[in-house]
C-alpha positions as CSV (number, residue, x, y, z in Angstrom):
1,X,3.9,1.3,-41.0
2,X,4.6,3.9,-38.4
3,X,7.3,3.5,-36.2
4,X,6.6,3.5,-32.6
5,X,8.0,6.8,-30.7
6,X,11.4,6.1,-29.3
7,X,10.9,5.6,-25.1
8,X,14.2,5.8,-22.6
9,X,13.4,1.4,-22.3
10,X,11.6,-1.6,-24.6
11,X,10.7,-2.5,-21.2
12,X,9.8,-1.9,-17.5
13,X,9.9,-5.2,-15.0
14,X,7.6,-4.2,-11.7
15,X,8.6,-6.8,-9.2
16,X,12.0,-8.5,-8.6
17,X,11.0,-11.6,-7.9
18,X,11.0,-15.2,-9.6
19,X,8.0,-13.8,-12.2
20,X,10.1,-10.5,-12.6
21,X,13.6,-11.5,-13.1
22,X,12.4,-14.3,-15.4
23,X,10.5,-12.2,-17.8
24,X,13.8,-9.4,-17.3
25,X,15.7,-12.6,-18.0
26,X,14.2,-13.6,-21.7
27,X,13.9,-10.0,-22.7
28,X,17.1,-9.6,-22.3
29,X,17.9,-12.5,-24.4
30,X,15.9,-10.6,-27.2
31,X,18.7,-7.4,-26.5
32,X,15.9,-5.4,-25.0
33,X,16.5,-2.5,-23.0
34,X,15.0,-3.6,-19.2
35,X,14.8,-1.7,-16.2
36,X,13.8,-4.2,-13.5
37,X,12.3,-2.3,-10.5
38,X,12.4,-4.4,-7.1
39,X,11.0,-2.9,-4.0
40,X,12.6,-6.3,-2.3
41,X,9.1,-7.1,-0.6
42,X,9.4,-10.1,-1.1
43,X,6.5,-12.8,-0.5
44,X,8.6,-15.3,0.9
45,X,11.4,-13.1,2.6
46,X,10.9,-14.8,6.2
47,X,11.5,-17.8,4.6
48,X,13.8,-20.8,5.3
49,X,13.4,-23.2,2.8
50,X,11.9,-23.0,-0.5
51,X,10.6,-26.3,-2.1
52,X,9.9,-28.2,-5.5
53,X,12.3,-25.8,-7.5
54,X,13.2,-28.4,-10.0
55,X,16.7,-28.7,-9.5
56,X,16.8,-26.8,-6.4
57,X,15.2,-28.8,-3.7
58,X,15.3,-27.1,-1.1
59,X,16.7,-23.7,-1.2
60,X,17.4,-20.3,0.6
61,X,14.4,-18.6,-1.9
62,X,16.6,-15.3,-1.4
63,X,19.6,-16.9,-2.6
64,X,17.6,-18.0,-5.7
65,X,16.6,-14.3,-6.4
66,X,20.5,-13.3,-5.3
67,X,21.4,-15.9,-8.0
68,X,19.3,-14.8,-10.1
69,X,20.0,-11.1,-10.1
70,X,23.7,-12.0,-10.7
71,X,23.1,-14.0,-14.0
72,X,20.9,-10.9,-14.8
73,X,23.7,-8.6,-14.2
74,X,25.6,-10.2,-17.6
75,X,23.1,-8.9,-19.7
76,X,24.4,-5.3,-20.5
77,X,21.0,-4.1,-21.6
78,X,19.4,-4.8,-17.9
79,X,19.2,-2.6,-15.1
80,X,17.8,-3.7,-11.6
81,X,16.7,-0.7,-9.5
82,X,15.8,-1.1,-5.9
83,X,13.0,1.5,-6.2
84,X,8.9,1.0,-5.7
85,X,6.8,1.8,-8.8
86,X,4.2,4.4,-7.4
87,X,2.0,5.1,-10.4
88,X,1.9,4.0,-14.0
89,X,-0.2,5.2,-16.9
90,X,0.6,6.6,-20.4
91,X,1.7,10.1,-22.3
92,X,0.4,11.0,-25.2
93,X,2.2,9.1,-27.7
94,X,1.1,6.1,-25.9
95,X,4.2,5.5,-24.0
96,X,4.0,3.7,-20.7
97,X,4.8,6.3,-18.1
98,X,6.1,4.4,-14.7
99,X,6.3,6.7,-11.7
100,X,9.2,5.8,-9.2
101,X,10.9,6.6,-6.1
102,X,13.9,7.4,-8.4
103,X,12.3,9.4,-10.8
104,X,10.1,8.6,-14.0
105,X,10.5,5.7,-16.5
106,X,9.2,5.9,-19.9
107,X,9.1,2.7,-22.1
108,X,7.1,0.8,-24.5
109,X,6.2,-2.3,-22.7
110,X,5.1,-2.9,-19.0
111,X,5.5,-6.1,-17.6
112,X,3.8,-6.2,-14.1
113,X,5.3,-9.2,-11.9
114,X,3.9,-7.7,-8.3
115,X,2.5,-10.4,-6.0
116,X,0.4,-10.8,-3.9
117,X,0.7,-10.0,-0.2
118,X,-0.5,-12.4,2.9
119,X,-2.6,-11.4,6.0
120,X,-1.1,-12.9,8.9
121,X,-1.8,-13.3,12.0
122,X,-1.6,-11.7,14.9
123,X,0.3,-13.8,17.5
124,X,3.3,-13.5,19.6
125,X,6.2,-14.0,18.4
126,X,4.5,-14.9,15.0
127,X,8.3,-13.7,12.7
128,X,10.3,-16.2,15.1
129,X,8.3,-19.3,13.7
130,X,7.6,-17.9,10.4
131,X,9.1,-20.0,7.3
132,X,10.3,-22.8,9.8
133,X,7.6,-24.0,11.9
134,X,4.5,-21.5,10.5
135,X,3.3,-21.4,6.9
136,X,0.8,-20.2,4.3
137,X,1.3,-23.2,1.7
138,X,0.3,-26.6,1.9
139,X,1.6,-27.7,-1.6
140,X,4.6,-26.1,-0.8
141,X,5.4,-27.2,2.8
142,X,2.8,-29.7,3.3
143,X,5.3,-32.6,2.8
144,X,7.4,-31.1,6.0
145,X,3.6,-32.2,7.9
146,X,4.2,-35.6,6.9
147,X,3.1,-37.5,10.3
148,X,2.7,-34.9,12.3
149,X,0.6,-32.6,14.5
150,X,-0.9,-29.7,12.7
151,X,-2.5,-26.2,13.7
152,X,-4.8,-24.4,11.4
153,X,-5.5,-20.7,11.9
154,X,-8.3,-19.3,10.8
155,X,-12.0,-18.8,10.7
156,X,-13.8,-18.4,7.8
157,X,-15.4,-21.1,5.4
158,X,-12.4,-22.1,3.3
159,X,-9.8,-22.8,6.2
160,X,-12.6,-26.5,6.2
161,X,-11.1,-27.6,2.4
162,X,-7.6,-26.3,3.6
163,X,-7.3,-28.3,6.8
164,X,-8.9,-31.1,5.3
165,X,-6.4,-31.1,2.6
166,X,-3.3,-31.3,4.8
167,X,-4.4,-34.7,5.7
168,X,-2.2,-35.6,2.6
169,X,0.5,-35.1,5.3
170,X,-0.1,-34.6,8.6
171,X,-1.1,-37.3,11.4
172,X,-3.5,-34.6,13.5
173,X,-4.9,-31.3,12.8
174,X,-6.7,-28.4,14.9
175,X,-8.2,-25.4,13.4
176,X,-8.0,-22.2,15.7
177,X,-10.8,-19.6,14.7
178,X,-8.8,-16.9,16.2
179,X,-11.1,-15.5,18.7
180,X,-13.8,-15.3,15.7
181,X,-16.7,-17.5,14.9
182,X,-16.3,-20.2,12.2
183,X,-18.0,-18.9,9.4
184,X,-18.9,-22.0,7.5
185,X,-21.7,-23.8,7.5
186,X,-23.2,-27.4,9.2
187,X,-21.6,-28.9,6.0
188,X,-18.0,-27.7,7.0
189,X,-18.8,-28.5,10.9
190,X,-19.6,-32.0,10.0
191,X,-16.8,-32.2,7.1
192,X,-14.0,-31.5,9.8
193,X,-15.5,-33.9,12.4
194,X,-16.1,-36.9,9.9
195,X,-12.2,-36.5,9.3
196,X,-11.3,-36.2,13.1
197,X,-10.2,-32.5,12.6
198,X,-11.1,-30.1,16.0
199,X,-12.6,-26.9,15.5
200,X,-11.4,-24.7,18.4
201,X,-13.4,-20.6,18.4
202,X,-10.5,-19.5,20.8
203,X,-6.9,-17.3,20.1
204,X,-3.9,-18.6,19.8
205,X,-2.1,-16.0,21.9
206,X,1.9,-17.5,21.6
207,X,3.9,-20.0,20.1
208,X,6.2,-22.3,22.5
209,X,9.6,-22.9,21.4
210,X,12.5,-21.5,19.6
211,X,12.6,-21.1,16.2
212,X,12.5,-24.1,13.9
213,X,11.6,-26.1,17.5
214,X,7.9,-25.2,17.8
215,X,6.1,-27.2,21.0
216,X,3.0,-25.7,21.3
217,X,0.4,-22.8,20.3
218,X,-0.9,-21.1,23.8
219,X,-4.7,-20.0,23.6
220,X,-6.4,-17.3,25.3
221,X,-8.7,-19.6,27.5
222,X,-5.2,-20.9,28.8
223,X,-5.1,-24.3,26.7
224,X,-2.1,-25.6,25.4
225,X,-2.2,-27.2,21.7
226,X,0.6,-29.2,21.4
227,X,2.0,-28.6,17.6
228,X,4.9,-29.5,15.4
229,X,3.9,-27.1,12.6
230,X,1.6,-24.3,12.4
231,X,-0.5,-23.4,9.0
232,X,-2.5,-20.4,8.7
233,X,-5.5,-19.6,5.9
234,X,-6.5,-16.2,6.3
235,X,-6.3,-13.9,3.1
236,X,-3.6,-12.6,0.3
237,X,-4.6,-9.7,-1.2
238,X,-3.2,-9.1,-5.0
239,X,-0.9,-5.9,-5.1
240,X,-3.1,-4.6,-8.4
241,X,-2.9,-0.7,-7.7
242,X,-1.4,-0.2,-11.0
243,X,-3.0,-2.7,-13.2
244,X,-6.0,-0.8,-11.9
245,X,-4.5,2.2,-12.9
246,X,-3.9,1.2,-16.3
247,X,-7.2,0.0,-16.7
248,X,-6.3,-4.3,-16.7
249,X,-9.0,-6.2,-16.2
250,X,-9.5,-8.2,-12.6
251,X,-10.7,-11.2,-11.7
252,X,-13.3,-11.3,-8.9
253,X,-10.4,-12.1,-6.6
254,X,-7.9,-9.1,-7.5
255,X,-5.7,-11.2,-9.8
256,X,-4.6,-10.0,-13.7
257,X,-6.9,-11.3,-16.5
258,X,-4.5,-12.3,-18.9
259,X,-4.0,-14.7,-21.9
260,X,-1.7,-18.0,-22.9
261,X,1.0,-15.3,-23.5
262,X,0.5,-13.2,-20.4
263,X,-0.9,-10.4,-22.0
264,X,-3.6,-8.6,-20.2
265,X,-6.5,-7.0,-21.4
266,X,-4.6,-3.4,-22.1
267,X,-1.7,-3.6,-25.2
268,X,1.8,-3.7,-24.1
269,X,1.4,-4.9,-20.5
270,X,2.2,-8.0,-19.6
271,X,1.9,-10.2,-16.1
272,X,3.3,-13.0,-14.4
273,X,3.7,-14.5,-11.2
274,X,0.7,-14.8,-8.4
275,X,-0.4,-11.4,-9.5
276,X,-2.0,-13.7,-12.2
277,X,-4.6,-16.7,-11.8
278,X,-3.6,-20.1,-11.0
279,X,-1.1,-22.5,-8.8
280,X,1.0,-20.2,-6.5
281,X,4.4,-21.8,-6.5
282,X,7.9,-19.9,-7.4
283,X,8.3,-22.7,-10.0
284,X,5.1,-21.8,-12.3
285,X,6.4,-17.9,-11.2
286,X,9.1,-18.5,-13.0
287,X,7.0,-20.4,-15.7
288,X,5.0,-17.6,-16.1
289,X,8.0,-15.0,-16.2
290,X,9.7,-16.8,-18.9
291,X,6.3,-16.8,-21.0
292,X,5.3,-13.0,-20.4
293,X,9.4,-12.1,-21.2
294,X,9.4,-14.1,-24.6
295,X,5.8,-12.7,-25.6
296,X,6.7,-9.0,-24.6
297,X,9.9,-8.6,-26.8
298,X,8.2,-10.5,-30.0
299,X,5.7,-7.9,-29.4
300,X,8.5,-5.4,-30.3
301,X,9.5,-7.4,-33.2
302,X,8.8,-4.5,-36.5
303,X,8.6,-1.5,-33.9
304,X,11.6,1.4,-33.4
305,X,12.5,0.6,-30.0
306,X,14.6,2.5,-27.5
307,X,17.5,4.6,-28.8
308,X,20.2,1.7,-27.2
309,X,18.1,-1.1,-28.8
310,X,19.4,-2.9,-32.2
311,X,17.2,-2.6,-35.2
312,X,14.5,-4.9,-34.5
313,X,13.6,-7.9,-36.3
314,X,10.5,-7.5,-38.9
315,X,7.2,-8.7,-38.0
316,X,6.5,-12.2,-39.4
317,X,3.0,-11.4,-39.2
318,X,3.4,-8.6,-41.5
319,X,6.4,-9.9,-44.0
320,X,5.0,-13.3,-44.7
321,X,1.5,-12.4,-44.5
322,X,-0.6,-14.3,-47.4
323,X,-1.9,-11.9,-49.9
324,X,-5.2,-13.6,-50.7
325,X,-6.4,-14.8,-54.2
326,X,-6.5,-12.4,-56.6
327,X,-3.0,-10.1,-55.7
328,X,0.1,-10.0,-57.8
C-alpha cells in the first residue's frame, strides 16, 4: 500500500462549536494532529440559558464551549484558531487544502461542523429580548412556555405545525404574520382556529419590557399583544459554502448528506452538528461530533499521517482480512 502524502495536520475542525470541539475532542484522543478553526459565530451566542444538556441543566451555552475549549487545550496535538475558513478544496496529491484568514491549512481529513444560521426578525429592540424572552426552539425552550402567553412570528405555512406544537406548553398563543400574508392554506386557517390559536397579518413593531421581563409585542396597527415569551419560525439557512465547494452532496434543504459515521458523500470529510440532518439540539451536536471525530481518525488508521503524528495503527480491514478459500 501507498502511503498517503505527509500534510501539515490529520485533521482540520471548521466550526468551534459543540459539533466541532467534540469531533476535535475524540481525534485528539486518537493523537491526531487538529487545527480547530472557530470564527466564534456562534448560533446560540445571544443566549441565556441552554437546556437538556444532560448533566448541565441549564447552562451559560458559551461557558460550555469556554469549558470545552479548556479541556481541549490538554491535548498537545490540538490547536484552536479563531480564524474563518474562506475556501476549501484539494492539491494534487489529494490533500485537503483549507483557505483561512491566517493563512492556508493542508491536511488529510476535513471535518465540517458549520451550522446553520437563523433569519430573525426585524423588530425593535429584537437583541434585548433575545435568549430570555425571544426564541427559535420549542424543544429547547418550550418548557419555559409552560402556562403561559405565547407570540408566534411568522407567516408562511409551517409557522401553523410550529404554533400548534407549543401547545405542549403554553396556555395562549398568537401568530403575527409580520406585515405579510399567511401563506398556508384553509387547512392551516382552520387548524389554528380549531385549537384557539389567533392569526394576526399585522407587524410586531417593539417589544415592551426589559430584558428577561417581556410585557408585550407592539403592532403596527397600534395593538398591544400582551406576551410572556415570544417564539419566531422564519428560516435557518445551512452555512454549506464549502461542502459545496468540495462537491458534498445536499439535501433539498441545504444540510450535509452524510452516513451513520458522518461521512459525507466526498472521502475524508466529515460533518456534524445542524449542518447535518435531524434534531437540532447542542446535545445530539455533541452526539454527532463525538461520532464524526472517532470515524475520522480510524479513517487514518494504516495511512502516513502528519510529520508530528505517531505511527499509525494498521488497518484491521486490511491485516485480518479473510483470504478466501483456496489461499495459502
Amino acid at each position: 500500500m501507498t502511503p498517503a502524502p505527509t500534510a501539515q495536520y490529520d485533521a482540520v475542525v471548521v466550526g468551534g462549536g459543540p459539533a466541532g470541539l467534540s469531533a476535535a475532542t475524540w481525534l485528539a484522543r486518537y493523537r491526531r494532529s487538529v487545527v480547530v478553526l472557530d470564527s466564534g459565530e456562534y448560533r446560540n451566542r445571544w443566549v441565556h440559558r441552554s437546556h437538556g444538556y444532560l448533566g448541565a441543566d441549564p447552562q451559560d451555552p458559551m461557558r460550555l464551549l469556554e469549558r470545552a475549549r479548556d479541556e481541549l487545550g490538554r491535548y498537545e496535538t490540538v490547536q484552536v484558531r479563531p480564524h474563518r475558513a474562506t475556501a476549501a478544496g484539494r492539491d494534487g496529491s489529494g490533500r485537503f487544502v483549507v483557505s483561512t484568514e491566517g493563512g492556508e491549512l493542508v491536511a488529510l481529513r476535513l471535518v465540517l461542523a458549520t451550522g446553520v444560521v437563523d433569519a430573525f426578525p426585524e423588530v425593535d429592540g429584537f437583541l434585548d429580548h433575545y435568549g430570555t424572552s425571544v426564541f427559535h426552539c420549542p424543544t429547547c425552550d418550550g418548557y419555559e412556555a409552560r402556562d403561559q402567553r405565547v407570540v408566534v412570528l411568522g407567516w408562511n405555512e409551517h409557522v401553523a405545525g410550529f404554533a400548534l406544537g407549543l401547545l405542549d406548553w403554553a396556555a395562549g398563543i398568537t401568530v403575527v404574520t409580520e406585515d405579510r400574508p399567511f401563506e398556508g392554506e384553509e387547512r392551516h386557517r382552520a387548524g389554528l382556529a380549531r385549537h384557539g390559536v389567533a392569526l394576526i397579518e399585522d407587524d410586531a413593531v417593539s417589544f415592551e419590557g426589559g430584558r428577561g421581563d417581556l410585557g408585550a409585542v407592539h403592532l403596527a396597527s397600534g395593538a398591544r399583544l400582551p406576551a410572556d415569551l415570544v417564539f419566531f419560525s422564519i428560516a435557518n439557512h445551512p452555512r454549506n459554502e464549502l461542502a459545496a465547494q468540495l462537491g458534498c452532496a445536499l439535501t433539498p434543504e441545504g444540510c450535509m448528506v452524510v452516513d451513520d459515521e458522518g461521512c459525507t458523500t466526498v472521502p475524508g470529510v466529515y460533518a456534524a452538528g445542524d449542518v447535518t440532518p435531524g434534531i437540532q439540539l447542542a446535545a445530539v451536536a455533541a452526539g454527532k461530533g463525538t461520532v464524526a471525530g472517532v470515524s475520522c481518525a480510524a479513517s487514518l488508521r494504516g495511512e502516513r499521517g502528519a510529520t508530528t503524528s505517531p505511527d499509525p495503527a494498521p488497518d484491521p480491514a486490511v491485516e485480518v482480512r479473510d483470504p478466501g478459500p483456496g489461499s495459502g
